[in-house]
Phi, psi and omega in degrees: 000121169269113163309124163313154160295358152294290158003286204283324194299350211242352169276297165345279197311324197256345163255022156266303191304313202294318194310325191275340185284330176298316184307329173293305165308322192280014182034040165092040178044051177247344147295104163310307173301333174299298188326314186286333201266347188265321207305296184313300182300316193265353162298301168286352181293305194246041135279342159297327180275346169258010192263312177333291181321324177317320212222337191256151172291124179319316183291351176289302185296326200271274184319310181328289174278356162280276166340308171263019173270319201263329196301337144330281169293340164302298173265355124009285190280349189276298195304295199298285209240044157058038201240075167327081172298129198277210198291322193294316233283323202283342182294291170340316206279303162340305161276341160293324161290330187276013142233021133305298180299313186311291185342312191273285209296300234255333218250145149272005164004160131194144194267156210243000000 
């Protein structure tokens, strides 16, 4: 079965989230198992982001996975280590998504 490039941006995104969720665990990379999971997690995050590249524009893939990287670790950080975005931070998170959505819906792009 061959994956789409959407597929890999969202395989990209969710082993982006784990590796950075990992970076934290890993104490300055002195755990070994956080350490490897980070090693790992960002090895398929951007092998997944050039399989992406193929078909998709970068700036279209790079707003995607950047957004949905952050809005993502953020609540990460809400489940895991309890770190409450106050009002600016969810206005911040909003306007990222909302020019995600612009980005996709509105832009012509196309990858050559």
């Amino acid at each position: 079965m061959r994956l789409s490039a959407y597929a890999w941006l969202a395989i990209a995104i969710l082993a982006e989230v784990v590796a950075t969720s990992a970076l934290r665990a890993s104490n300055g990379f002195t755990r070994l198992v956080p350490s490897a999971i980070v090693v790992v997690g960002y090895a398929i995050a951007f092998y997944g982001l050039s399989l992406t590249l193929k078909s998709i524009p970068v700036g279209i893939v790079y707003a995607i996975w950047s957004g949905a990287g952050i809005v993502l670790i953020t609540l990460v950080a809400l489940a895991l280590y309890r770190q409450v975005p106050d009002a600016a931070a969810v206005v911040g998170l909003g306007l990222i998504v909302a020019g995600v959505v612009v980005l996709n819906v509105f832009s012509k792009m196309e990858a050559h």
